[in-house]
Structures are given as structure tokens and as C-alpha cells.
C-alpha positions as CSV (number, residue, x, y, z in Angstrom):
1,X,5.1,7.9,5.8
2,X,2.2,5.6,5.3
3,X,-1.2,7.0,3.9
4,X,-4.4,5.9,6.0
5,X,-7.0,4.2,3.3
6,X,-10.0,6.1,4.8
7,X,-7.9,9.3,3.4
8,X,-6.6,8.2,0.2
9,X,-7.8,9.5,-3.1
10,X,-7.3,7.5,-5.8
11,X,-7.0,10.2,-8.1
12,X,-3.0,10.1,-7.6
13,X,-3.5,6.9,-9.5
14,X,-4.9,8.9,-12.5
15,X,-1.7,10.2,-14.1
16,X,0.3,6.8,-13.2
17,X,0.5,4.3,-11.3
18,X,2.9,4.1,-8.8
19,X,6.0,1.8,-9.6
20,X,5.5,-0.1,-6.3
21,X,2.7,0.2,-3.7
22,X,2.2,-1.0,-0.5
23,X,-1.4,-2.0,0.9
24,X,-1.0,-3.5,4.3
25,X,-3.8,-4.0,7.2
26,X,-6.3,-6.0,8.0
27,X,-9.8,-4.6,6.9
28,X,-10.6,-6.5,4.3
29,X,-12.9,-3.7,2.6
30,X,-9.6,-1.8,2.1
31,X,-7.6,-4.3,0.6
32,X,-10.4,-5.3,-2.0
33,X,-11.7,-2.1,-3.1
34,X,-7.9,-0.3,-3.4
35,X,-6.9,-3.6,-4.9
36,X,-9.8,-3.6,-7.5
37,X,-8.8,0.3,-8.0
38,X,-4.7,-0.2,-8.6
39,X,-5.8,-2.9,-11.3
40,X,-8.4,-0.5,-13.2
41,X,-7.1,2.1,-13.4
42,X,-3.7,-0.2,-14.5
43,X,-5.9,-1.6,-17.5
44,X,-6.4,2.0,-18.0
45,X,-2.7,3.0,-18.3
46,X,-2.2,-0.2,-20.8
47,X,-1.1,-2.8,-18.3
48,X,-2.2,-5.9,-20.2
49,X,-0.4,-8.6,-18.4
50,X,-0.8,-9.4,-14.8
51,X,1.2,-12.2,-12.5
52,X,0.2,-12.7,-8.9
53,X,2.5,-14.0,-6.6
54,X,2.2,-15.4,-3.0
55,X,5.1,-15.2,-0.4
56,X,4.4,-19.1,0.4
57,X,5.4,-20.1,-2.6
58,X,9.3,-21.6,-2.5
59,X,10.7,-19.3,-5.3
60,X,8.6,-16.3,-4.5
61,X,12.2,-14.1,-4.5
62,X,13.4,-15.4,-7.4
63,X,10.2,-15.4,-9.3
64,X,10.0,-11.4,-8.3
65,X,13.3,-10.9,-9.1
66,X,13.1,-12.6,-12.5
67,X,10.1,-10.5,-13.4
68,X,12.3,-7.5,-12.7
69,X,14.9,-8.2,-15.1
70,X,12.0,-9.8,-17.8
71,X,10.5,-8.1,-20.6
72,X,7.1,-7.5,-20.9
73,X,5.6,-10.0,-23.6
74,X,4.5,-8.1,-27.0
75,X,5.7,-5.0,-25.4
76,X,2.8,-4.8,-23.4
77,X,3.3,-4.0,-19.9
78,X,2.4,-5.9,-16.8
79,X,0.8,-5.8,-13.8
80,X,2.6,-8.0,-10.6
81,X,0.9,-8.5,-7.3
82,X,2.6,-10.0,-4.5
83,X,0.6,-11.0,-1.5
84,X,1.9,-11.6,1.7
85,X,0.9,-14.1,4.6
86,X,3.3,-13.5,7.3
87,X,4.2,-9.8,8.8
88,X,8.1,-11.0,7.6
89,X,10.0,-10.8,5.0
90,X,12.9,-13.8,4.9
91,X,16.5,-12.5,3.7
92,X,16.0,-13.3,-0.2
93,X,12.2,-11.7,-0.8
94,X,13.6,-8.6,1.0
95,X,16.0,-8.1,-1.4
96,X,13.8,-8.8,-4.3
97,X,11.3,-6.1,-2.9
98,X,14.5,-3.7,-2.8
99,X,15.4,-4.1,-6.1
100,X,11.9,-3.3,-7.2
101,X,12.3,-0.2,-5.3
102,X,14.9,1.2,-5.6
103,X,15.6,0.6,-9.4
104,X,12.0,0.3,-10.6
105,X,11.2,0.0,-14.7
106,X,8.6,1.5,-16.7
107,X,6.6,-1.3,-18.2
108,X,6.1,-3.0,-14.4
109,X,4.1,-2.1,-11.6
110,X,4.1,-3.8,-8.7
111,X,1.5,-4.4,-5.6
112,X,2.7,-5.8,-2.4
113,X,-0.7,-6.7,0.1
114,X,-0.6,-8.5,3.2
115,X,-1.1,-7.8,7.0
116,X,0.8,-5.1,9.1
117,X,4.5,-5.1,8.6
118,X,6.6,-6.7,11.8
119,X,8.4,-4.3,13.6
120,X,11.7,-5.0,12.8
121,X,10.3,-5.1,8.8
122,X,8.9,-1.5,9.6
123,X,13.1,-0.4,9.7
124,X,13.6,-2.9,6.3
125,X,15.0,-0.8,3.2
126,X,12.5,-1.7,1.0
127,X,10.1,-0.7,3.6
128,X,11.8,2.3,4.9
129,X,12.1,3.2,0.5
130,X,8.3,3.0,0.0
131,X,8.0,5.0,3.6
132,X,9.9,8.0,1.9
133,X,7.7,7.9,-1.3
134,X,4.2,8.0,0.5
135,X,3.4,4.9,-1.5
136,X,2.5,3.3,1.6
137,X,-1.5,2.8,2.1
138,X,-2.8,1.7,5.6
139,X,-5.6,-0.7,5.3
140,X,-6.9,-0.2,8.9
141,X,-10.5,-0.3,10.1
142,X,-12.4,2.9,10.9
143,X,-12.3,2.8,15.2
144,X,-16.4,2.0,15.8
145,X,-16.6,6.0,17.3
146,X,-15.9,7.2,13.9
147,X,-18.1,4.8,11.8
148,X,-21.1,6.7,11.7
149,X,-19.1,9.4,10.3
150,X,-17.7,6.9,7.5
151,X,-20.7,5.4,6.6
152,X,-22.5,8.8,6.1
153,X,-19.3,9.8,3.8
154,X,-19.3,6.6,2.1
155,X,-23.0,7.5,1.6
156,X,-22.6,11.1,-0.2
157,X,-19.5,9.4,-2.2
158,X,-22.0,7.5,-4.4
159,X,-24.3,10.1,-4.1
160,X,-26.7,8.1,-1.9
161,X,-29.7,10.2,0.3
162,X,-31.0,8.5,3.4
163,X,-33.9,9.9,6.3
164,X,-32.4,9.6,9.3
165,X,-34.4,6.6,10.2
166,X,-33.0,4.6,7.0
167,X,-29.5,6.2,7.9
168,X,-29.7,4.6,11.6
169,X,-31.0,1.4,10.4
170,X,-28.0,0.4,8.1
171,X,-25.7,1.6,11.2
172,X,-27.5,-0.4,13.4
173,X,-27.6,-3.4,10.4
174,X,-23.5,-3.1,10.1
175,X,-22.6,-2.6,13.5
176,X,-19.3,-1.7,12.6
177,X,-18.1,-3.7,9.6
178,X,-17.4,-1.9,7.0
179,X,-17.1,-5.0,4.2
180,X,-20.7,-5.3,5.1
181,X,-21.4,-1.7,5.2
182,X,-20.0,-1.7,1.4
183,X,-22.2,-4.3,0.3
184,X,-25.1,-2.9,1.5
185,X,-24.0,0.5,-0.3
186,X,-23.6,-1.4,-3.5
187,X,-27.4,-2.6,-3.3
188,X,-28.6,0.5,-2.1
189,X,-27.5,1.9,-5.3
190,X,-29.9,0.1,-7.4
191,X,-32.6,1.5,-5.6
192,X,-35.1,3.5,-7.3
193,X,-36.0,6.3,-4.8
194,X,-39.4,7.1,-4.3
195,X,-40.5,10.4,-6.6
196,X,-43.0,11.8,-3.8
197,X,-40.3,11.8,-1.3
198,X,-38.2,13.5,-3.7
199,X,-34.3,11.5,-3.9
200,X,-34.5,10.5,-0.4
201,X,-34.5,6.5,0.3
202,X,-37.0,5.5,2.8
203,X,-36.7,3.0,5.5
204,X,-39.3,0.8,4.3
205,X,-36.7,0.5,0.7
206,X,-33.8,0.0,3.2
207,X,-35.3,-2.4,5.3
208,X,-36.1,-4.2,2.4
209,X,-32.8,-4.3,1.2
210,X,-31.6,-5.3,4.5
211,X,-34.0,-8.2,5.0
212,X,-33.1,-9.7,1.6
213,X,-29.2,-10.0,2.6
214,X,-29.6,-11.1,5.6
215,X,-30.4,-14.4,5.8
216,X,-27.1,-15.4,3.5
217,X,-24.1,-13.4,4.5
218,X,-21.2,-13.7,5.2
219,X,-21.0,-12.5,8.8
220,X,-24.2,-14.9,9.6
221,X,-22.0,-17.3,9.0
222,X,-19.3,-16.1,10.9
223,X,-21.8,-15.7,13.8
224,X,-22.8,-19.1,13.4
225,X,-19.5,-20.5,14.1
226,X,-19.3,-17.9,17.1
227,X,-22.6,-19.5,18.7
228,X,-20.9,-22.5,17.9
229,X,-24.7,-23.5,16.0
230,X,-23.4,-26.4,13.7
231,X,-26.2,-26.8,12.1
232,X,-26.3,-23.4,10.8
233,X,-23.0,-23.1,10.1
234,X,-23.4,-26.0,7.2
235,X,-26.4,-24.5,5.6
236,X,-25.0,-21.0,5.6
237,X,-21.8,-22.4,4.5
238,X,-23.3,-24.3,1.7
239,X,-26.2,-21.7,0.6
240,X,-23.5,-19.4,0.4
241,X,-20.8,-21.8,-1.3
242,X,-24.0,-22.7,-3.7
243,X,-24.8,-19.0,-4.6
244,X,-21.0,-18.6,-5.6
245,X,-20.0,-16.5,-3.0
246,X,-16.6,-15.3,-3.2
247,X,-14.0,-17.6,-1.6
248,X,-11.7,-14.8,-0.9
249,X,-13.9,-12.4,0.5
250,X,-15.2,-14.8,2.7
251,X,-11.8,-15.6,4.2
252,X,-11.2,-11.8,4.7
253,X,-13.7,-11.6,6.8
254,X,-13.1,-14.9,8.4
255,X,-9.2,-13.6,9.2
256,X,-10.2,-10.2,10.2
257,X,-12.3,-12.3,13.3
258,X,-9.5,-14.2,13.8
259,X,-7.2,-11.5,14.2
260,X,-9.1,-9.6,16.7
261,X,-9.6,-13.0,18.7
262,X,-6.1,-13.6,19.2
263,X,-5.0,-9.9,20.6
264,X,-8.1,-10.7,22.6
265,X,-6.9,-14.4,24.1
266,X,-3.2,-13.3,24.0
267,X,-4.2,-10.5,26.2
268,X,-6.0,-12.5,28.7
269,X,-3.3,-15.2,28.4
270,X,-0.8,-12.0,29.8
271,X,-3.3,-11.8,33.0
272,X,-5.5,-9.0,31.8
273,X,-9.5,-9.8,31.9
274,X,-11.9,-10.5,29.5
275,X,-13.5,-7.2,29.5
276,X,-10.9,-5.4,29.2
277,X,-8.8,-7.1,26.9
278,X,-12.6,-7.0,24.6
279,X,-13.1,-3.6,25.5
280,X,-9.0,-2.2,24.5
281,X,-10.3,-4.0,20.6
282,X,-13.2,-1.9,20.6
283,X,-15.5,-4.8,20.3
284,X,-19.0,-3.6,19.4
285,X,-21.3,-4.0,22.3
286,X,-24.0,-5.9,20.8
287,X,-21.0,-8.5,19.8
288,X,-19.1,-8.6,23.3
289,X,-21.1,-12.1,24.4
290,X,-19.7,-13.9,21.4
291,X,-16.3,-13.0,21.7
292,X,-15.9,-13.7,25.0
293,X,-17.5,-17.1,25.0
294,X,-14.8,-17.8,22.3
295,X,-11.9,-16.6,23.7
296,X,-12.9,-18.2,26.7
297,X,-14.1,-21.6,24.9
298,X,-10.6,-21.5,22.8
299,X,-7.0,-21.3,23.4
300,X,-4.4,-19.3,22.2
301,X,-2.5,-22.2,20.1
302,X,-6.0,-23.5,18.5
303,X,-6.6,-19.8,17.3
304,X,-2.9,-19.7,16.1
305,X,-3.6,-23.2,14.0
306,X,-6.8,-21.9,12.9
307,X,-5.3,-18.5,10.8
308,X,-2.4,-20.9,10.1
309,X,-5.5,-23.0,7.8
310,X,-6.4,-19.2,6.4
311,X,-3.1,-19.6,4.7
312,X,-4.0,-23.1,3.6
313,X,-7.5,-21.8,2.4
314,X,-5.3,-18.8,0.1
315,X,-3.5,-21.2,-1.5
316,X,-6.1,-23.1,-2.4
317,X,-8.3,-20.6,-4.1
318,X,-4.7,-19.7,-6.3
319,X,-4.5,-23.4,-7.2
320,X,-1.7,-24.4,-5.2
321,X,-3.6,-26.5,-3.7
322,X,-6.2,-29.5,-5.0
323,X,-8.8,-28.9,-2.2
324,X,-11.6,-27.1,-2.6
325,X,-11.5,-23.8,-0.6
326,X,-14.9,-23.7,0.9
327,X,-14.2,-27.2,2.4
328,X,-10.8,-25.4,4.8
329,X,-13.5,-22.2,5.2
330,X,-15.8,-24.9,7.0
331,X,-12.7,-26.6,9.2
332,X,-11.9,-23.3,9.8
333,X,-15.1,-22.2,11.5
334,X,-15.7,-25.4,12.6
335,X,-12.7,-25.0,14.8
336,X,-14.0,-21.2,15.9
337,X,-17.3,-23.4,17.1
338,X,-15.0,-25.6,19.5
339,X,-14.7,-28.6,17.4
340,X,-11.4,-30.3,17.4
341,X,-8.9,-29.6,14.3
342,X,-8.0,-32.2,12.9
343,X,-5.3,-31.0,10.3
């Protein structure tokens, strides 16, 4: 049985980790903030070490396999992440992943990351092993009815007061997103509440807050390339890229899009209409007049060949590849804008 992220608590890290979890989805603020978790609180339990693993590498099974059967180096115990690209597992890396399930040792813990298993890897033994541990997590995003609800929870969490205006206008600011919703938590935290209104953050401090993110985010950029405006996609692109913006975090966000763009397309390509194919993702309102000029601007193969270059943009930022990553993340969007792909 898998465990929905929105209803983990990472306390059943506190004692130990487990020997081999499994963090699969597509929400990006999920699979960074339970990923930054499982490696605290691993420091914590003396995990020293830590190898990282991609499943496009050639030897990926027989690397995992070898760092099974390895000792740790000073008898200090390691930490080994394995991310997936693809929702399956070839013959060799799903025996590897067995082994580490079924016999697992004490001075290894492992994290496997990557989208939503394939259906016929949902019935795998590995898969089916972790399934009967609950040390399955569900990265999913929050469905848009029940954001509110997250954000205000999110909110109390880190012990964060809003007025209701405040409140609304970081909803409205989001719209859904909960990597941006996080980042906007994480500044709001710095804010020095105003001692005549008691602990209670104003709107003028939130707006504030809001206005100085704005105008270099992420998802502006990502909007940019949905408007198919060019010209704003390079400055974004390389204000952000200047600033030393994550390279990852921005290709979450970027393959997150991408993902609800081709259920979208692949939809309409099976006959249904644009509305309802946007309208079964629970597209936000406010962002149902981009997606549909994309999807209607590109076709299913180009979106295929564009989160096929997501893959090319991860292997780049671990070094397998020469080429910087924020030069992919701009053919990338470039392609989202309707430019031809020339890779």
C-alpha cells in the first residue's frame, strides 16, 4: 500500500530510516522536500556516505547491485539514491531493486525517486515488496479543490498567521502550485509580524513578499514559453540562470507542465475536445487559455521529444553530460513556445 505525501509524517523516519523507500509522482514539491527529509534525518542516523544513481546510466543494475554486496568505506554507512526517468524497470535493474528488498543490510539505505510506476511495474516483486512494507510514498499533487485546505495547513505547520485577506492573496498568487506555494512559505517565514496587529501578517507584508518574487520565478518563465514571448523567455531564463537558480528545481517544474500537456494532447488526439480533456487535468481556470493554445499549437510527438530533452537536461546537471543545463532548459521551452527542435 502506498502512503499519499500530503499524509506522511516524517516522524517514522525518526527511529530509522527505512532500508529502501520509494518516492514516486510528479509534484515536484514532494519529491524535493521528502528527498531533503530522507537525507537529514540519514546524516542524523550516521549515514556519512552518499552515491546517487540514475537509471540512464548503462551499468545502473550492476552498480546497485555492487553497492549491495560492498562495504561501507571506514565503516561508515551510506546513503544510495536511485532516480528513475522512465515508469519501467528493464529485466536486470528489477532484479537489482529485489535484492535490495528483499535481503536489505544495515549500513545501506536506499531511495528509489522517479515518476509513477507503469502498470505492469505496479505487479513487479520489488514493487509488490515495498507495497507490503508501506514504504511506498505517493508524490501526487493536492487536486486544486483541496488546495486551500493545504495551503492553510502548510500555513499552521510553520506556525505561520495570515488575515484572511493575506491568506487569499497567496492563494490567488499560487493558483495551485504547490512548489510555488512552498517558496512563498519559506519567505514568509522571515517576516517580522507587525506588534500592533499582534502575530498576524498583514497583506501589505504579503504583498510585498509577493511582488519581490514575482518578477523572477520560475513559473514566469514557464508562462513565457506558454505565451510563446521569446523575448521574455531569454531574459527570465538568464536572470534566473544568473541569480543561480536551481537547475533541478527548475526542470521539475518544467516536467510537471509537460506532463499535464501530454495527457491533455493525447486525450484530444483520442477524439475528446479541448475542454474537456483541460477540464478532466483540473487545469486552473485562470491558466485554461495557455494550455489550450499549446496543445493546440503542438503535437503529441514534439511534446514526447520535448520531456525526452528533460532526461538530457538530468543528466547534465549529474555531469554526464558536458552541456550546460540551463542551455537544454531554454531548447526545452523554446520548443513549448512553437520553435522547431532541433536535437
Amino acid at each position: 500500500m502506498a502512503l499519499k505525501a500530503s499524509e506522511f509524517n516524517v516522524s517514522a523516519w525518526e527511529p530509522s530510516l527505512w532500508p529502501v523507500t520509494g518516492l514516486f509522482g510528479d509534484e515536484a514539491f514532494y519529491l524535493t522536500r521528502l528527498s531533503d527529509t530522507w537525507r537529514r534525518h540519514g546524516r542524523q542516523h550516521g549515514f556519512g556516505e552518499r552515491l546517487v544513481l540514475d537509471q540512464t546510466d548503462s551499468d545502473v543494475a550492476a552498480r546497485l547491485s555492487s553497492e549491495l554486496d560492498a562495504l561501507s568505506l571506514f565503516s561508515d554507512q551510506t546513503l544510495v539514491e536511485l532516480r528513475l526517468a522512465r515508469p519501467t524497470l528493464d529485466s536486470a535493474l528489477r532484479e537489482s531493486l529485489l535484492r535490495w528488498v528483499s535481503s536489505p543490510v544495515s549500513d545501506k539505505r536506499l531511495l528509489v525517486t522517479g515518476p509513477k510506476p507503469g502498470k505492469g511495474e505496479l505487479k513487479s516483486d520489488w514493487y509488490q515488496t515495498l507495497s507490503k512494507h508501506n514504504h511506498l510514498i505517493e508524490a501526487t499533487t493536492v487536486p486544486s479543490y483541496q488546495f486551500a485546505a493545504w495551503l492553510n495547513s502548510e500555513l499552521q505547520q510553520h506556525k505561520l498567521k495570515l488575515d484572511e485577506d493575506a491568506s487569499q492573496a497567496v492563494l490567488q498568487h499560487t493558483e495551485g502550485n504547490m512548489l510555488a506555494a512552498g517558496q512563498v512559505i519559506e519567505r514568509l517565514k522571515l517576516v517580522q509580524p507587525d506588534l500592533l496587529a499582534g502575530d498576524v501578517i498583514a497583506l501589505e507584508q504579503v504583498i510585498e513578499i509577493l511582488t519581490q518574487s514575482a518578477r523572477y520565478t520560475v513559473y514566469d518563465l514557464i508562462d513565457c514559453a506558454l505565451k510563446a514571448d521569446l523575448k521574455g523567455l531569454n531574459r527570465i531564463a538568464d536572470l534566473l540562470r544568473a541569480e543561480g537558480v536551481d537547475a533541478m528545481s527548475t526542470l521539475f517544474a518544467i516536467h510537471r507542465e509537460l506532463d499535464i500537456l501530454l495527457q491533455i494532447r493525447y486525450r484530444m488526439d483520442q477524439g475528446e475536445a479541448a475542454n474537456q480533456a483541460i477540464g478532466a487535468l483540473r487545469v486552473w481556470r485562470s491558466r485554461e487559455g495557455l494550455i489550450r493554445g499549446v496543445v493546440n499549437r503542438l503535437s503529441l510527438t514534439t511534446l514526447r521529444k520535448l520531456l525526452t530533452l528533460c532526461n538530457e537536461t538530468d543528466r547534465a546537471i549529474k555531469g554526464g553530460s558536458q552541456e550546460p543545463a540551463w542551455f537544454i532548459i531554454k531548447d526545452i521551452l523554446f520548443g513549448l513556445a512553437g520553435q522547431p527542435v532541433n536535437r
